[in-house]
Biopython code that builds the backbone (N, CA, C, O; Angstrom):
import numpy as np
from Bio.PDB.StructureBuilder import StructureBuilder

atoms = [
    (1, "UNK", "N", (113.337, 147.999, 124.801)),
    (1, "UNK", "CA", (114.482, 148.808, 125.174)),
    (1, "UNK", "C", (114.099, 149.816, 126.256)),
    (1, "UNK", "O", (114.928, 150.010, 127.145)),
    (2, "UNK", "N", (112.840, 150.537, 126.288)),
    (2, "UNK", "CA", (112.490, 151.460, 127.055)),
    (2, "UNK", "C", (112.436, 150.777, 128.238)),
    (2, "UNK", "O", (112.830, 151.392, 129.229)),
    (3, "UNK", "N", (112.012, 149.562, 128.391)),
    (3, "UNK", "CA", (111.933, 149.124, 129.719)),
    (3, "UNK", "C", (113.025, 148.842, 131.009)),
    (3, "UNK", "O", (112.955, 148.914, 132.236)),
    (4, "UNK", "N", (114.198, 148.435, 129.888)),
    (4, "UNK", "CA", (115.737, 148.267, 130.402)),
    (4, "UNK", "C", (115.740, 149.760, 130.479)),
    (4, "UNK", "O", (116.175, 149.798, 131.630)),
    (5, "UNK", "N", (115.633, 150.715, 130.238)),
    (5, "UNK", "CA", (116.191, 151.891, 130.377)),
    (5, "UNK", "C", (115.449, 152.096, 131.945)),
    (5, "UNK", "O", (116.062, 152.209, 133.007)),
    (6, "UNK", "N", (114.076, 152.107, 131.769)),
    (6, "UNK", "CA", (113.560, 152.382, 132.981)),
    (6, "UNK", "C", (114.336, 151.678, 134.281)),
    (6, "UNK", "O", (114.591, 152.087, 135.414)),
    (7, "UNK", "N", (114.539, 150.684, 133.724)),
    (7, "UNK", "CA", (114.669, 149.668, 135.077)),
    (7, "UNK", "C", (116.257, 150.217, 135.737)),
    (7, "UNK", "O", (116.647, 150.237, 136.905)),
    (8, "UNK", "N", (116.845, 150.573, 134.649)),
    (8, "UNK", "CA", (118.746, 151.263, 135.299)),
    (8, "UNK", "C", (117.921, 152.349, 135.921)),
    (8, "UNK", "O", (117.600, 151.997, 137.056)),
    (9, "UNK", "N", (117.506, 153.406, 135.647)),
    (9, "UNK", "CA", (116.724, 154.124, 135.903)),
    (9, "UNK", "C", (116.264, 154.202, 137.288)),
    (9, "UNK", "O", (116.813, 155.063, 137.975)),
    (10, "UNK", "N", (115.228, 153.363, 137.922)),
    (10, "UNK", "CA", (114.853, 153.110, 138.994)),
    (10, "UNK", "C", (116.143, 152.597, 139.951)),
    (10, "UNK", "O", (116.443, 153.288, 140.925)),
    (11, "UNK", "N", (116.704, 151.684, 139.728)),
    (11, "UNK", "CA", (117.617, 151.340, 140.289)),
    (11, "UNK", "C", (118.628, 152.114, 140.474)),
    (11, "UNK", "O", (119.089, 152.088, 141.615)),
    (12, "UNK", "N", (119.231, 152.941, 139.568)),
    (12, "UNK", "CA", (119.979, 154.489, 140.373)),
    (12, "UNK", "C", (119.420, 155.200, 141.076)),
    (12, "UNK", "O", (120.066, 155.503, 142.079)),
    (13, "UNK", "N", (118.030, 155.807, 140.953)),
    (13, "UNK", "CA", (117.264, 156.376, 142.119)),
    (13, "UNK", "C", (117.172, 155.413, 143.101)),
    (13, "UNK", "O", (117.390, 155.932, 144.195)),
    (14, "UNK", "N", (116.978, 154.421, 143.167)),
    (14, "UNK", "CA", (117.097, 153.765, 144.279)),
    (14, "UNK", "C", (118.659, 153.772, 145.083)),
    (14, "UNK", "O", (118.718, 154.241, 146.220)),
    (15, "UNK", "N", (119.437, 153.429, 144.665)),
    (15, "UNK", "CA", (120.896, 153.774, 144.975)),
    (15, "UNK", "C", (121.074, 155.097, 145.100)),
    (15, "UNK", "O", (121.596, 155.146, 146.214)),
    (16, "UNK", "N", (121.005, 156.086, 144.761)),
    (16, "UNK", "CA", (121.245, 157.520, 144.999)),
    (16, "UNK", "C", (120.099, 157.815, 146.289)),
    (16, "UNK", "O", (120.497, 158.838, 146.847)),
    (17, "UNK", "N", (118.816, 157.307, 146.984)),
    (17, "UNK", "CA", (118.580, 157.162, 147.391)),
    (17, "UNK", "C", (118.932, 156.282, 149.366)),
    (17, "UNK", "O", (118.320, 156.295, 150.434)),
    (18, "UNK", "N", (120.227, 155.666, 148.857)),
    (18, "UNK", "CA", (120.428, 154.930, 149.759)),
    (18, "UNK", "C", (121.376, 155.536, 150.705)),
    (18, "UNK", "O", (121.611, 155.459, 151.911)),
    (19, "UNK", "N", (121.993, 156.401, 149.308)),
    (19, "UNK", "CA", (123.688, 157.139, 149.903)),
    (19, "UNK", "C", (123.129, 157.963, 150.470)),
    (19, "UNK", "O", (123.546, 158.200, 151.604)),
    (20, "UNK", "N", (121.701, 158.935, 149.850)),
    (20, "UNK", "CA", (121.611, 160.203, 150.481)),
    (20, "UNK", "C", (120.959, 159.783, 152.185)),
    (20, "UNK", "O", (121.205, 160.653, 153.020)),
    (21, "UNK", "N", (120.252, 158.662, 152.651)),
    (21, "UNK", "CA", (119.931, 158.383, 153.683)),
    (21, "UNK", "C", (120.969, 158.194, 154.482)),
    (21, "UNK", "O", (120.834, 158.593, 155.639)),
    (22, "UNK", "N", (122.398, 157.479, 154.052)),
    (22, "UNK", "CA", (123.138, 157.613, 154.965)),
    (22, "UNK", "C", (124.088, 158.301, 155.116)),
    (22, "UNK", "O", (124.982, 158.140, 155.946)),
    (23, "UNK", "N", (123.991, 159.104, 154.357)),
    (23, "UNK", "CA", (125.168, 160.403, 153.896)),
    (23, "UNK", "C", (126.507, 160.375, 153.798)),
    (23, "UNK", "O", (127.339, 161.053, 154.401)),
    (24, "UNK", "N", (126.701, 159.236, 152.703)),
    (24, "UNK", "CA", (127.483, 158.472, 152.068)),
    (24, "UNK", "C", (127.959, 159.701, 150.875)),
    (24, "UNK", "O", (127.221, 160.544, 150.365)),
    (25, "UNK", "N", (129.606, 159.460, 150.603)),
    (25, "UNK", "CA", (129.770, 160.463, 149.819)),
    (25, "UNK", "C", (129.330, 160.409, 148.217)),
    (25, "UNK", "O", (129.743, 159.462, 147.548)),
    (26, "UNK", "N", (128.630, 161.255, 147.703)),
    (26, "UNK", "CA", (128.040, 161.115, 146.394)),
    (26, "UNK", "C", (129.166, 160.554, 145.139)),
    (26, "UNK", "O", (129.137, 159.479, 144.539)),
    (27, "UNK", "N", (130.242, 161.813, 144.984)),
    (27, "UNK", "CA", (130.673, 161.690, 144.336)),
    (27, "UNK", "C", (131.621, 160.059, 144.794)),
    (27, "UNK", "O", (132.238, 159.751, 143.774)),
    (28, "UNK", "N", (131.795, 159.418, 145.479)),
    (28, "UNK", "CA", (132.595, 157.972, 145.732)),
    (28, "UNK", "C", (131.687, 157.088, 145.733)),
    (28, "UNK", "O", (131.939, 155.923, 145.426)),
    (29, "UNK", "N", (130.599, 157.459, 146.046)),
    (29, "UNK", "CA", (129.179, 156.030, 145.701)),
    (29, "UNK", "C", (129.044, 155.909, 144.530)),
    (29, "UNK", "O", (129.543, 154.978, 143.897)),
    (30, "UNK", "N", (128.367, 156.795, 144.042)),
    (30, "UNK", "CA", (127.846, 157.244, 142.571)),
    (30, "UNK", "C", (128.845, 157.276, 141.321)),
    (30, "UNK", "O", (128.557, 157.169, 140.129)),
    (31, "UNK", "N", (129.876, 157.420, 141.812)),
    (31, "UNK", "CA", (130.693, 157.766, 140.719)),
    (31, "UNK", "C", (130.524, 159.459, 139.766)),
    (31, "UNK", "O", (130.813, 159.814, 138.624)),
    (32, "UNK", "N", (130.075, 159.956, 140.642)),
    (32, "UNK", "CA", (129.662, 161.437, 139.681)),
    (32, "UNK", "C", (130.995, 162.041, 139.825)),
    (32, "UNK", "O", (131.805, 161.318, 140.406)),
    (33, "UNK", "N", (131.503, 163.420, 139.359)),
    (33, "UNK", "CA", (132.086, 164.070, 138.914)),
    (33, "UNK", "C", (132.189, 164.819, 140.301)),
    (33, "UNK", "O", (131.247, 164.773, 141.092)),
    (34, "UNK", "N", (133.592, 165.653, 140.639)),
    (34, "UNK", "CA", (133.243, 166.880, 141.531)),
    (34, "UNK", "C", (133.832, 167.474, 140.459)),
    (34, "UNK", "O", (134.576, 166.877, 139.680)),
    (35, "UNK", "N", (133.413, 169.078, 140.352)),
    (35, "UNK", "CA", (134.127, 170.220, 140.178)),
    (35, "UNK", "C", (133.966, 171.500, 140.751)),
    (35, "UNK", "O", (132.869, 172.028, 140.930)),
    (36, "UNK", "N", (134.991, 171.971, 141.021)),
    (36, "UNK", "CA", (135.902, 172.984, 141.669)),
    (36, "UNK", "C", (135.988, 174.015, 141.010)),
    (36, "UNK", "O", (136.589, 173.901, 139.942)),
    (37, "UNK", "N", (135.498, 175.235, 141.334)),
    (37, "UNK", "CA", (136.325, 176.370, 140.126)),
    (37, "UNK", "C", (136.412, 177.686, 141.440)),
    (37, "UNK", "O", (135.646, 178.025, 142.342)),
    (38, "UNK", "N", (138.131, 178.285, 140.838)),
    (38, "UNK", "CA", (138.431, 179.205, 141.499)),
    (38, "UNK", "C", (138.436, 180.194, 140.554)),
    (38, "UNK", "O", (139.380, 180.241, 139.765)),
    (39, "UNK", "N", (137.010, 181.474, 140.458)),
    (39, "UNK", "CA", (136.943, 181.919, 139.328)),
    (39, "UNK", "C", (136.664, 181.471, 138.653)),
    (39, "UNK", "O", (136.145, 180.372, 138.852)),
    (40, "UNK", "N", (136.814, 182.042, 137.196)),
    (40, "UNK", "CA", (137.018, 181.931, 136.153)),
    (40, "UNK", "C", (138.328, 181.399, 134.962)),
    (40, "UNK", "O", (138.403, 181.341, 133.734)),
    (41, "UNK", "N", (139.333, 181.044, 136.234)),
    (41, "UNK", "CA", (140.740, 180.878, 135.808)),
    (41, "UNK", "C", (141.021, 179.343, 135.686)),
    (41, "UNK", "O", (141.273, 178.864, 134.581)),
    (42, "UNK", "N", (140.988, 178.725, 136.585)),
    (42, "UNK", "CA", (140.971, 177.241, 137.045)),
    (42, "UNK", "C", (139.673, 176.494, 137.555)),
    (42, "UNK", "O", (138.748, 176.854, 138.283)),
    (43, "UNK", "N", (139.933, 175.419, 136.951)),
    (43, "UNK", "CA", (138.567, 174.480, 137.342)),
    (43, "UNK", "C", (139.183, 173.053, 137.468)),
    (43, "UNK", "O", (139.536, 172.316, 136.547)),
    (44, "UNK", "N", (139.236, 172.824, 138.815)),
    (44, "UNK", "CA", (139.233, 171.041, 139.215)),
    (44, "UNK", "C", (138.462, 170.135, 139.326)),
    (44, "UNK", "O", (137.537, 170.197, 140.136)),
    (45, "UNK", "N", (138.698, 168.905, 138.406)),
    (45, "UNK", "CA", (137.569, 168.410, 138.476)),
    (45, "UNK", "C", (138.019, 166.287, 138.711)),
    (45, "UNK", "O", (138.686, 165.657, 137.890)),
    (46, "UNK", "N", (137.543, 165.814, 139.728)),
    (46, "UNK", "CA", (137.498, 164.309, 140.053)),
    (46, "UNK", "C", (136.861, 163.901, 139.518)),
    (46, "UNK", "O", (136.058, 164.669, 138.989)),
    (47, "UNK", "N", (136.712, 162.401, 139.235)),
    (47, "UNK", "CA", (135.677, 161.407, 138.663)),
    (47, "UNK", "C", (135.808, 161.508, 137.233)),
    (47, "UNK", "O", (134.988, 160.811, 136.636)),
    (48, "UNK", "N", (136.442, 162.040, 136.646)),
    (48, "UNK", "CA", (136.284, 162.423, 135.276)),
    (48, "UNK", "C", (136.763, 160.543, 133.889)),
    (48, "UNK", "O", (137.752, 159.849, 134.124)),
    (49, "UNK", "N", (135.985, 160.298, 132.933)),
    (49, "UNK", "CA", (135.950, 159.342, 132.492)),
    (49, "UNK", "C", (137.262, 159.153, 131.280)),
    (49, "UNK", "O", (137.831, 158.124, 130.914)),
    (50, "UNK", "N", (137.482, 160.769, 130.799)),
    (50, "UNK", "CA", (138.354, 160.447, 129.637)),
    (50, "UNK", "C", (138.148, 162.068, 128.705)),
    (50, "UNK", "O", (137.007, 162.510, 128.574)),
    (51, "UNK", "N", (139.317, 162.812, 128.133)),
    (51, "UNK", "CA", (139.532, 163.762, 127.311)),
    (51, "UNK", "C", (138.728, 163.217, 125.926)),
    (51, "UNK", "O", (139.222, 162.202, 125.434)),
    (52, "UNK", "N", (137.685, 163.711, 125.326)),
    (52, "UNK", "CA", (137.059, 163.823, 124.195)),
    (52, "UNK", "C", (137.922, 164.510, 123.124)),
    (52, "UNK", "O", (138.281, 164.074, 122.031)),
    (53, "UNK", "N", (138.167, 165.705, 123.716)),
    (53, "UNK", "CA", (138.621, 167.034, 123.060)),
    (53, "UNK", "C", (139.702, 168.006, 123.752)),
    (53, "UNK", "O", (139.733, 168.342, 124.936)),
    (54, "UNK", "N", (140.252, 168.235, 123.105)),
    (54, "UNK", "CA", (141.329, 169.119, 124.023)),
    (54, "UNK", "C", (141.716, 170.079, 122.929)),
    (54, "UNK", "O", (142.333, 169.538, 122.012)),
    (55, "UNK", "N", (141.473, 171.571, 122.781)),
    (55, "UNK", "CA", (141.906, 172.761, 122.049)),
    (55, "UNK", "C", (142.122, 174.189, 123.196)),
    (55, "UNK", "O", (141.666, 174.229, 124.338)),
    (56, "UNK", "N", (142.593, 174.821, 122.803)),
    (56, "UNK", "CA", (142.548, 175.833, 123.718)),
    (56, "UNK", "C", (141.738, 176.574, 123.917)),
    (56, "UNK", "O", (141.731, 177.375, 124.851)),
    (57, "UNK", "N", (140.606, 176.402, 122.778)),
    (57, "UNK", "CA", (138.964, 177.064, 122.993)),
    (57, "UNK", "C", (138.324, 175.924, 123.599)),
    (57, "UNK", "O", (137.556, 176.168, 124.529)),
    (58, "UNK", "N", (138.490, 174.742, 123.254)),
    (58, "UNK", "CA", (137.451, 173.802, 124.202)),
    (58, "UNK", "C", (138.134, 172.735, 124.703)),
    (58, "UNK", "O", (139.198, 172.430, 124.162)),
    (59, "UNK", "N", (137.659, 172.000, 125.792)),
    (59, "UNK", "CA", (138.076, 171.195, 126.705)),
    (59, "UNK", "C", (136.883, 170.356, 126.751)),
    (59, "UNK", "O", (135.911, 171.069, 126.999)),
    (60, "UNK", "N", (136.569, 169.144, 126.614)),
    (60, "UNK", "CA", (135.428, 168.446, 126.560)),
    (60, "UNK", "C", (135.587, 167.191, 126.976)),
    (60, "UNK", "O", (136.016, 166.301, 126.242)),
    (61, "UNK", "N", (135.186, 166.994, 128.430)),
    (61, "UNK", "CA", (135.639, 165.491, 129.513)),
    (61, "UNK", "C", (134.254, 164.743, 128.999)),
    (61, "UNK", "O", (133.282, 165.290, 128.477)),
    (62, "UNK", "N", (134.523, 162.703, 129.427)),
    (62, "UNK", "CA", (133.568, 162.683, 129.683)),
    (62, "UNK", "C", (133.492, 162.138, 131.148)),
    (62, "UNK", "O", (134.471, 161.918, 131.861)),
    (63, "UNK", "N", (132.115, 161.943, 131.507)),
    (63, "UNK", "CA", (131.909, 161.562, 133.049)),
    (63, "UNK", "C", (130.834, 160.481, 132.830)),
    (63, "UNK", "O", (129.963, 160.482, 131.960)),
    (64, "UNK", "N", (131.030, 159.680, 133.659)),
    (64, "UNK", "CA", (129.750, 158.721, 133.858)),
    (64, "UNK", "C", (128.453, 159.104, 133.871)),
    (64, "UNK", "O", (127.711, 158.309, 133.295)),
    (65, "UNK", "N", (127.966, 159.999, 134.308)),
    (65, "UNK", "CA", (127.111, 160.501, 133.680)),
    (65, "UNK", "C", (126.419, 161.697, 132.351)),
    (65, "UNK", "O", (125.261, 162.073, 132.169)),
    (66, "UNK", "N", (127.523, 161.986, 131.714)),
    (66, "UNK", "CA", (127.645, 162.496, 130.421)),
    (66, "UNK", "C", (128.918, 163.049, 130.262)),
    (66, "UNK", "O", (129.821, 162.360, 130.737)),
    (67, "UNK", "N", (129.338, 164.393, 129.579)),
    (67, "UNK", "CA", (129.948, 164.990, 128.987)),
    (67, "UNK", "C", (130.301, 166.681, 130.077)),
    (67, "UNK", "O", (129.625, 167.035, 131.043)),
    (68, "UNK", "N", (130.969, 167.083, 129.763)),
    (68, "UNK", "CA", (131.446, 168.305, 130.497)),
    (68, "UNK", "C", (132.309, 169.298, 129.554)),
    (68, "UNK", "O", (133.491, 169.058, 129.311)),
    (69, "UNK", "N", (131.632, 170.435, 129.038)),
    (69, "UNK", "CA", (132.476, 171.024, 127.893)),
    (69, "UNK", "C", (132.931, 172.551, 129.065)),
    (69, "UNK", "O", (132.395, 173.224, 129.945)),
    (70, "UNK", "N", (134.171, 172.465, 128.376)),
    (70, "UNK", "CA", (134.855, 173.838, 129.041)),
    (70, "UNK", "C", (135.130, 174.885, 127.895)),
    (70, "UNK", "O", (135.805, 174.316, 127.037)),
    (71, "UNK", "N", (134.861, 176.255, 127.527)),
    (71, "UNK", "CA", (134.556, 176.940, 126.878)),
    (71, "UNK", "C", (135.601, 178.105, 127.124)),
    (71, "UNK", "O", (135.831, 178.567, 128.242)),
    (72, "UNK", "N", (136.197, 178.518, 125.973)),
    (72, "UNK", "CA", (137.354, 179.925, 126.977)),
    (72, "UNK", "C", (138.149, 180.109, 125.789)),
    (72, "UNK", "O", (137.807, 179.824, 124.641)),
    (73, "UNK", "N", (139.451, 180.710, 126.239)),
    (73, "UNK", "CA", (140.210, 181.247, 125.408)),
    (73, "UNK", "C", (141.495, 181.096, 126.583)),
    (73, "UNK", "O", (141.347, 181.461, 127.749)),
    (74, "UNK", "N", (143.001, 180.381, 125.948)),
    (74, "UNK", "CA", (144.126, 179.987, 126.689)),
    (74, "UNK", "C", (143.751, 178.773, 127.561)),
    (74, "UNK", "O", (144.293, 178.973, 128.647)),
    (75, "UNK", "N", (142.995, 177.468, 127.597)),
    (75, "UNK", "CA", (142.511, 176.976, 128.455)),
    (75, "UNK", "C", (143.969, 175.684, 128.107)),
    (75, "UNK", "O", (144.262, 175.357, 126.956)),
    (76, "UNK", "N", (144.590, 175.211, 129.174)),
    (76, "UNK", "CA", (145.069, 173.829, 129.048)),
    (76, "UNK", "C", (144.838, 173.166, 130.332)),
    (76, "UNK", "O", (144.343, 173.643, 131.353)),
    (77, "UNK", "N", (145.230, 172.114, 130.135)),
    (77, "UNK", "CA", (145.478, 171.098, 130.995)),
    (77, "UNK", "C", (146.374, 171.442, 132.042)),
    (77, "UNK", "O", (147.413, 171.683, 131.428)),
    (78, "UNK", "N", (146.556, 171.578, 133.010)),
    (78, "UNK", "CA", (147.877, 171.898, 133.942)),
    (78, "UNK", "C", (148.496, 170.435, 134.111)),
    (78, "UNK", "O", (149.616, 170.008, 133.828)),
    (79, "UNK", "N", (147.213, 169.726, 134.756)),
    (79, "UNK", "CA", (147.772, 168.020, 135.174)),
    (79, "UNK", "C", (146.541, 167.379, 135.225)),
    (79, "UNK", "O", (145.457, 167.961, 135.274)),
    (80, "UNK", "N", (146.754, 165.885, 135.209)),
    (80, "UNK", "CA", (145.913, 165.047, 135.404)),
    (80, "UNK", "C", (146.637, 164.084, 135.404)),
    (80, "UNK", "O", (147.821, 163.838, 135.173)),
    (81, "UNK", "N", (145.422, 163.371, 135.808)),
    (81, "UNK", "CA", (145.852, 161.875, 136.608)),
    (81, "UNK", "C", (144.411, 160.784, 136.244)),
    (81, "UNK", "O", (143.351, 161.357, 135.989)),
    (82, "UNK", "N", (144.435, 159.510, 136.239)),
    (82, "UNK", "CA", (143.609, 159.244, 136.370)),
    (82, "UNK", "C", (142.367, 159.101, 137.053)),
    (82, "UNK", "O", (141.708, 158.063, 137.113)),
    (83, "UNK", "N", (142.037, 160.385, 137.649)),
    (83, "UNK", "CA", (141.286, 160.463, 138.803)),
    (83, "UNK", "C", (141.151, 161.731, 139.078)),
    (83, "UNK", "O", (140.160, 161.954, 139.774)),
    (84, "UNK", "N", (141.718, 162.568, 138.820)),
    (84, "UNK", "CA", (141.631, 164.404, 138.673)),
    (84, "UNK", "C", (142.483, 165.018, 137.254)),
    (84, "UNK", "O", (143.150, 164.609, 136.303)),
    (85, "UNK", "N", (141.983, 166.204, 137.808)),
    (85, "UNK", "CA", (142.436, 167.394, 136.308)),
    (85, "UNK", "C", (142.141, 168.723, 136.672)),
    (85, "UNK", "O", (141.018, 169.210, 136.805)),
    (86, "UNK", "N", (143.432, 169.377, 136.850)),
    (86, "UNK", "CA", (143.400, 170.679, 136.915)),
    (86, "UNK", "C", (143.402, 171.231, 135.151)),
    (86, "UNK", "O", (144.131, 170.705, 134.311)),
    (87, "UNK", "N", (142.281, 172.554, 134.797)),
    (87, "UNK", "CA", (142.310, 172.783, 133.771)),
    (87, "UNK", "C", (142.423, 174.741, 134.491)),
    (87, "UNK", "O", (141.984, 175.078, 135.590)),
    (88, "UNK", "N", (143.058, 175.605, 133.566)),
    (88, "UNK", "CA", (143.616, 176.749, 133.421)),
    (88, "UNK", "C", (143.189, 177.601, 132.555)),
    (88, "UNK", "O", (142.419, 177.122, 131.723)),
    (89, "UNK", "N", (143.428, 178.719, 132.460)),
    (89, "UNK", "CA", (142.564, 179.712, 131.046)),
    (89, "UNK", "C", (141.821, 180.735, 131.502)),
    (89, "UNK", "O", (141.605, 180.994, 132.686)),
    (90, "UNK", "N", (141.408, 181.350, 130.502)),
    (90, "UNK", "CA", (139.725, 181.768, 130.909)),
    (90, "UNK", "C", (139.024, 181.367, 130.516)),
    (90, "UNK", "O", (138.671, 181.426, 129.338)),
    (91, "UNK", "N", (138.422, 180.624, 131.668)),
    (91, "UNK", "CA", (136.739, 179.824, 131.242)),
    (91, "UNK", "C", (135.729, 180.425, 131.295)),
    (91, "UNK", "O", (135.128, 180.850, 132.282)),
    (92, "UNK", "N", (135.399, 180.516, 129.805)),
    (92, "UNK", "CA", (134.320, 181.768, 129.349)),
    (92, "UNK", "C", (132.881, 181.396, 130.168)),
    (92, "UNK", "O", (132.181, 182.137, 130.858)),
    (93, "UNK", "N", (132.625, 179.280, 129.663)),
    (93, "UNK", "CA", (131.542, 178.750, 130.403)),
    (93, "UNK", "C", (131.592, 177.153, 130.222)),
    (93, "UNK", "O", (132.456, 176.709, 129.467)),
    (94, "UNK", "N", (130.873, 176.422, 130.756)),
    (94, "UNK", "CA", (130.842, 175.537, 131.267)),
    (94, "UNK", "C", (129.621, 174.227, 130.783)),
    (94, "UNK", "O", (128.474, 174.641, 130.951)),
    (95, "UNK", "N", (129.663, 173.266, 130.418)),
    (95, "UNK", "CA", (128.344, 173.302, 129.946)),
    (95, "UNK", "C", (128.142, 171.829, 130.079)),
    (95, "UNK", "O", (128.869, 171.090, 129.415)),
    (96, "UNK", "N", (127.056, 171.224, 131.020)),
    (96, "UNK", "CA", (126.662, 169.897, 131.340)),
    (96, "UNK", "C", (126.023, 169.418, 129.963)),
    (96, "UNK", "O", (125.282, 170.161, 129.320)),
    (97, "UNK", "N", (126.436, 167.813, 129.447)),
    (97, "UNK", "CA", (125.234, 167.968, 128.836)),
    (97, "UNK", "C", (125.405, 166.194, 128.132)),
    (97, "UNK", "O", (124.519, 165.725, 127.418)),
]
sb = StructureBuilder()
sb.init_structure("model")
sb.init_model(0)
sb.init_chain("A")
sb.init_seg("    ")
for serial, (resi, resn, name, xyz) in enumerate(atoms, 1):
    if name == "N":
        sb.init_residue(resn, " ", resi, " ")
    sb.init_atom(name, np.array(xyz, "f"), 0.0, 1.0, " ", f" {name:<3s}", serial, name[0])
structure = sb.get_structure()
């Protein structure tokens, strides 16, 4: 199993490697996440995989490459789409993981 792991492994560094040589956009190669925050109030975020969790203390996306917890007090959804999400509140913090 460790070896298949390695081998995705290498092969995304190799690909993340390819974009950054030609300065190819990350988040549309890769599939990673952007997010946006104005403040502490709103946070936009692309690439996003799917709502885990949705409370008004937590907000918890996931992304192709993991999870994205939003932390606060009054936080909702404004909109989304399959492909973005404006989220609202006060976002106390933020947390990759």
């Amino acid at each position: 199993m460790k070896k298949k792991q390695r081998a995705a492994e290498l092969k995304e560094s190799k690909k993340e490697m390819l974009v950054e040589s030609l300065k190819l956009p990350k988040d549309m190669m890769m599939g990673a996440f952007m997010l946006s925050m104005t403040g502490n109030r709103e946070a936009f975020i692309e690439n996003y995989r799917g709502i885990l969790e949705y409370t008004d203390t937590c907000i918890l996306l996931q992304t192709k490459s993991g999870q994205v917890r939003f932390e606060g007090t009054g936080l909702v959804i404004e909109y989304y789409t399959n492909e973005d999400m404006k989220i609202g509140g006060y976002i106390q913090s933020v947390i990759f993981g």
